[in-house]
C-alpha positions in Angstrom: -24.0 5.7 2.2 -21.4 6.3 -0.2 -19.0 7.6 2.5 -19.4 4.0 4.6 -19.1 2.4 1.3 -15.9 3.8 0.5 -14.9 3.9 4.4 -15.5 -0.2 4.5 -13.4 -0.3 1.3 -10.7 1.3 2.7 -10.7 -0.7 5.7 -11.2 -4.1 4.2 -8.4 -2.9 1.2 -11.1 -4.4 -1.0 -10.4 -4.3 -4.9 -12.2 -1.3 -6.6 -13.3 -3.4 -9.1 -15.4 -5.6 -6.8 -17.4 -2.2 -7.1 -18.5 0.4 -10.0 -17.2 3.1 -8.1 -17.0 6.7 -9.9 -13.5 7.3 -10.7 -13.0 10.4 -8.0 -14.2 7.6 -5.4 -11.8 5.0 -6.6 -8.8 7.7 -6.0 -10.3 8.5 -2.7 -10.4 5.1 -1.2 -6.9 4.3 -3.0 -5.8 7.4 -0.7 -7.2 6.3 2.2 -5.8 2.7 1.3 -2.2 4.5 1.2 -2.7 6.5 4.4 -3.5 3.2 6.1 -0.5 1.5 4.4 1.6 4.6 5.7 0.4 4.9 9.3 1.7 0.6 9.4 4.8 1.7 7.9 5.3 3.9 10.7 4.3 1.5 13.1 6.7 -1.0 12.4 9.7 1.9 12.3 8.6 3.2 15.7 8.3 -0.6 16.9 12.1 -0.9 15.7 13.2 2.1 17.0 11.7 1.5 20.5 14.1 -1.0 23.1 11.9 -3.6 23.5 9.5 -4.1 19.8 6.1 -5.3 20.5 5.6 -8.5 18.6 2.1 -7.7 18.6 1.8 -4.2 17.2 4.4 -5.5 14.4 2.4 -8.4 13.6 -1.0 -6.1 13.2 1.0 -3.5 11.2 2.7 -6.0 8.9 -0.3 -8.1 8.2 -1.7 -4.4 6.9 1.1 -3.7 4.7 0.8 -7.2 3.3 -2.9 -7.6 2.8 -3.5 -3.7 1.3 -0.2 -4.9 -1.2 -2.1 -7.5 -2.4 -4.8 -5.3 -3.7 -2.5 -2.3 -5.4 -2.4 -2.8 -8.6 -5.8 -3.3 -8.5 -6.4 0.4 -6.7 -5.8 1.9 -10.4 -8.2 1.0 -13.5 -8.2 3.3 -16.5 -9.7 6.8 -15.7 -8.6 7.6 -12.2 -5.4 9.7 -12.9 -5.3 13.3 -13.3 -8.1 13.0 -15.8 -10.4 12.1 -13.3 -10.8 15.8 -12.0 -9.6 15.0 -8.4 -6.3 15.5 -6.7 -4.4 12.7 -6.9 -0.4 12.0 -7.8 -0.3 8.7 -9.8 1.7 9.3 -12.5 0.3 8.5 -16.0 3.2 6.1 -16.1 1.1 3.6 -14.4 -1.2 3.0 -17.4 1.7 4.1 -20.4 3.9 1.3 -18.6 1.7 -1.2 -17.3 4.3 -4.1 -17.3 6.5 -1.6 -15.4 3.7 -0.9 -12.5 3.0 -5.0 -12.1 6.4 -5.6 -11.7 6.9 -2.3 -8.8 3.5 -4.1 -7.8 5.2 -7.5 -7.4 8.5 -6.1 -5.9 6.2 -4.5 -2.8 4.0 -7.8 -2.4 6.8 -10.1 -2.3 8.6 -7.9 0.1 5.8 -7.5 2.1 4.8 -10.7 2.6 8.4 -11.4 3.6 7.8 -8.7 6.2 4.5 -10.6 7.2 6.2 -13.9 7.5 9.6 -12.5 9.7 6.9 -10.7 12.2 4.8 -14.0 11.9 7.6 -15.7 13.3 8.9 -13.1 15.9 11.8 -12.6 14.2 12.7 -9.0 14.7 16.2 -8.9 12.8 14.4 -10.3 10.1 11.6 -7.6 10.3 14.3 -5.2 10.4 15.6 -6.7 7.1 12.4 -7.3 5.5 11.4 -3.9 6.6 14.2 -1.8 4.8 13.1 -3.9 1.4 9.4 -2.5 1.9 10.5 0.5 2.0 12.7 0.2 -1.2 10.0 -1.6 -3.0 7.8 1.6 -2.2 10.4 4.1 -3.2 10.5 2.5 -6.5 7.3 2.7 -7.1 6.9 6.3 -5.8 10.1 7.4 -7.6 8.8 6.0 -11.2 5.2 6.2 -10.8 4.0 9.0 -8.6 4.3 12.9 -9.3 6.0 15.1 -5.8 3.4 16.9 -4.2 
C-alpha cells in the first residue's frame, strides 16, 4: 500500500504535505519526482537533437518539467535531509537558506513554464531557448543546494 501510495505521488508530483508521509518516504518520492523530471529533461534534448522534433513528445515532456516545478519546494519540509537516515543529497542549505531555495525554486518554475508555453505553441527555437534556461535554473539549484554524489 505504501509503495502505490508513494508510486501515485510520484506520478501525480503531488505535494508531500497533502500527506503525513515518514520522512524516508518523503525523500523517496522527491527522488522519484527528480528521476521523472530528469527522464523529460532528456526527452526534450534528444527531441532537439533529432532532425525533425516531435511536437508531441516535447509538449508531454515539457508539461512534466513544468507541473513537477510547481511542486519542488514543497518536495522538502523540515526532517528529510541527511538526518532523516536515508540516502539523499539535499544539501542542508535548503532549510539554513530558505529564501535562497524559493528563489532557485522560482528561477526553475518560471523557466519552465516558459518551456511549457514555447512547446505549447510549437515553437521549437523557443523550446530551444527556453530549454537552455531550464537547465540553468537546475544547475543553480544543484550547484548551491545539492551535495555530488
Amino acid at each position: 500500500m505504501k509503495r502505490a501510495i508513494l508510486a501515485a505521488l510520484a506520478l501525480a508530483g503531488t505535494a508531500t504535505a497533502a500527506f503525513a508521509l515518514a520522512p524516508a518516504d518523503t525523500i523517496r518520492m522527491r527522488q522519484a519526482n527528480y528521476k521523472q523530471m530528469a527522464a523529460a529533461l532528456k526527452g526534450v534534448n534528444d527531441q532537439l537533437r533529432s532532425d525533425a522534433p516531435s511536437l508531441p513528445e516535447l509538449r508531454r515532456n515539457a508539461g512534466l518539467i513544468s507541473r513537477h516545478a510547481l511542486q519542488v519546494l514543497n518536495w522538502f519540509p523540515r526532517g528529510t535531509g541527511a538526518e532523516a537516515g536515508i540516502r539523499t543529497r539535499a544539501k542542508a542549505e535548503i532549510w539554513s537558506d530558505p529564501q535562497g531555495f524559493r528563489r532557485a525554486g522560482a528561477r526553475l518554475l518560471v523557466a519552465a513554464r516558459g518551456l511549457d508555453a514555447a512547446a505549447g505553441r510549437g515553437d521549437v527555437a523557443a523550446v530551444r531557448t527556453a530549454f537552455g534556461e531550464v537547465r540553468g535554473a537546475c544547475g543553480g539549484c544543484h550547484d548551491a543546494f545539492r551535495a555530488p554524489e
